[in-house]
C-alpha angles and dihedrals in degrees: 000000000000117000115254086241089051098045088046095046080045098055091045094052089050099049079072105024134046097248116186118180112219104198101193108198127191129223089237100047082058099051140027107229105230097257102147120241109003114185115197147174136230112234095210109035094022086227116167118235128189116201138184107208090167092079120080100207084063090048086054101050091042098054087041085058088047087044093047089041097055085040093055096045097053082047087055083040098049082038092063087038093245111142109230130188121211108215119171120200096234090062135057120266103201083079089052097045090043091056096041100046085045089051092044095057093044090054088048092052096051090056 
């Protein structure tokens, strides 16, 4: 979730500029591989997490939160009218960047 400072900073810069979000997603930050008990730290909060990657029903709920979480950013992104791509690194850009790029200029030409 952006920050209120940063969307609206967002939303002023692209009422002069032609500001897109590009929003670059790795397989891995998607999905937990089933690896069995995982326990992490929080860099920032050095909080201690205990996972186990090795149930499907945690790898589910954790790739539904990534999914909800990217969802929600291009929603604050189309909110402040700033145009964002979703590319993932497992997949070639060239197809995401195609579509947007031929969206984009239909919407343009309705206008």
């Amino acid at each position: 979730m952006l920050p209120k400072t940063l969307q609206s900073a967002l939303r002023q810069t692209n009422r002069k500029h032609d500001v897109v979000a590009v929003q670059i997603a790795d397989r891995y930050e998607m999905e937990l591989p089933a690896l069995g008990r995982l326990i992490l730290e929080d860099a920032e909060s050095g909080e201690i997490l205990e996972i186990n990657t090795g149930s499907a029903s945690s790898r589910d709920a954790f790739a539904l939160r990534q999914e909800k979480q990217i969802e929600e950013l291009a929603r604050q992104f189309r909110s402040s009218g700033i145009d964002s791509i979703q590319v993932r690194t497992d997949e070639p850009y060239s197809a995401a960047l195609g579509r947007f790029f031929e969206t984009r200029q239909k919407r343009r030409l309705r206008r």
